[in-house]
Every structure is written in C-alpha cells, then in structure tokens.
N, C-alpha and C positions, 0 to 999 in steps of 0.2 A: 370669636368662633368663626372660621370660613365657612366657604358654603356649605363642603360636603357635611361639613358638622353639625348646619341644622338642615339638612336633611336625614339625618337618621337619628333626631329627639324626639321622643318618640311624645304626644303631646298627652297632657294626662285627661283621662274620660270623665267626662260632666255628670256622669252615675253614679261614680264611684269616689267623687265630691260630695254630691248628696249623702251616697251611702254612707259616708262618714259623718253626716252632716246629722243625719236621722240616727245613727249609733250613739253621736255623745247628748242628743236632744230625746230620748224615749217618747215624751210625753208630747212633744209635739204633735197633733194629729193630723195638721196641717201639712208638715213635710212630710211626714210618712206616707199621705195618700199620695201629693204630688210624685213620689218617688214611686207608690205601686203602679198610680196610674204612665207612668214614662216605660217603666217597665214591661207592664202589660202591653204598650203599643210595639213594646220593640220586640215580641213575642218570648219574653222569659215570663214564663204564666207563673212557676211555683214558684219564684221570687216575689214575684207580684203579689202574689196570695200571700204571702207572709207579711208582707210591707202593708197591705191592704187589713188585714186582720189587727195587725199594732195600731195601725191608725186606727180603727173601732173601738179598738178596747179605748184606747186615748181618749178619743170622743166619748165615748161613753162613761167613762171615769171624771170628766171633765160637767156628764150631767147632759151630754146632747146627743141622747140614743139615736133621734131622726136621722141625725149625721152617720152614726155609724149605721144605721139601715142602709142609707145610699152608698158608704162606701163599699161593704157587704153586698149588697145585689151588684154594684159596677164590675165587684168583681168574680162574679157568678159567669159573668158574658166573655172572661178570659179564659177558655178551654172546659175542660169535667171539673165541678165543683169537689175540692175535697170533701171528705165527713167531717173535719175542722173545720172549714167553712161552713159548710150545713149547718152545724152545731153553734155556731158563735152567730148564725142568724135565726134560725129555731129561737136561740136566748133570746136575742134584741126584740124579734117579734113578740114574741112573749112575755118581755117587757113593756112596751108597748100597748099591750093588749090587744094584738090583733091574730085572733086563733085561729083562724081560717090559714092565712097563709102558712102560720106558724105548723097547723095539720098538715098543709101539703109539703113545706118544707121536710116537715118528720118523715114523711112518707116516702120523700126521694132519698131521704138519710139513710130509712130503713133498708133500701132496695140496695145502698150501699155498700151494706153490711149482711150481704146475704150468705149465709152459712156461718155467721155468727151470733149462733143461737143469743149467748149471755148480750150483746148488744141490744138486738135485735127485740131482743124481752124488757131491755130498759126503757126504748123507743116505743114499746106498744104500753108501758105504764104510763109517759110522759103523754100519751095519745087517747088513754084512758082518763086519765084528770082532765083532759079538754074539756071533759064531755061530749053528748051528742052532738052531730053537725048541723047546722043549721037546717 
C-alpha cells in the first residue's frame, strides 16, 4: 500500500469492537458496564442506558444485585433517567430491601409518567405495599 492508501483507511472504532464484543457475550456484566460506562463518557447517554441496564440484568441473574445497584445509579448521572431505568432500579432496590430509596425512586418514576393515569395507578399500588414511611 503507498502512502496515500493508508491515509484514507479509515481505522476501525474501539466501541464498536466492544459492541460486538458485548453482542456475542449477553451475559457478561462485565463488558457490558465497561461498554456503558465508555459510552456514557463520550456523551451517547441512551446507548449507555441500554448497555448499562443489560449489564444489571447480567449481574443480577448472576446473583449480585449490589453490582447491578451501582451500575443502575452510575447511570442515573448520564443525563434524565428513563422510566426503564427507574423501573429496573425501583426492582433492584426492592430486592434488596431497601424501601426508602426504592419510594423515592417510584416517585420520580411517577412524576415520569405524568398524564398516564393507568401508569401512574400501578406506581401508587407498588407505593401502597411499601407501607408507611418511616
């Protein structure tokens, strides 16, 4: 190849290694955070949120919710949390057993979902089993 030839190869993206890397490994929870959090830094949030999520569930199917809490709130601080997100850390906490957060999570979920009544009534049932607050 001369020169002009490798100036115009175009070099392949180290994300998109990954991303394939995390496609044919589901289960690993490992890469998949490594990959949200690279993500997240390089400002693609809703990628990140997704990549960030699979790695939870992974974790969490693996038996180590703690892990998916932290990967879950890491990625709360990447832009407005979706109601997905909400929702898959409402679960974790709640598995967990810790209701306090798990209330205040519902409640930003609920603010979410505002003008969706039928939502919005599933959120104040899940908030009604809590019971009282402390």
């Amino acid at each position: 190849m001369g020169f002009l030839g490798g100036l115009f190869t175009k070099k392949p993206d180290p994300l998109d290694a990954l991303r394939e890397r995390v496609e044919a490994n589901p289960k690993d929870a490992r890469l998949a955070q490594e990959l949200a959090t690279q993500l997240g830094t390089k400002g693609f949030h809703a990628r990140a949120v997704h990549y960030a999520r699979l790695s939870a569930q992974a974790y969490r199917d693996a038996g180590f919710a703690q892990k998916a809490l932290g990967v879950l709130k890491s990625a709360q601080a990447w832009g407005t949390p979706t109601p997905e997100l909400l929702q898959d850390l409402a679960d974790v906490l709640l598995a967990l057993h810790h209701k306090e957060d798990a209330r205040g999570t519902l409640i930003k979920l609920r603010q979410l979902h505002s003008g969706n009544v039928a939502e919005q009534n599933k959120i104040d049932a899940r908030l009604t089993e809590l019971g009282p607050r402390r």
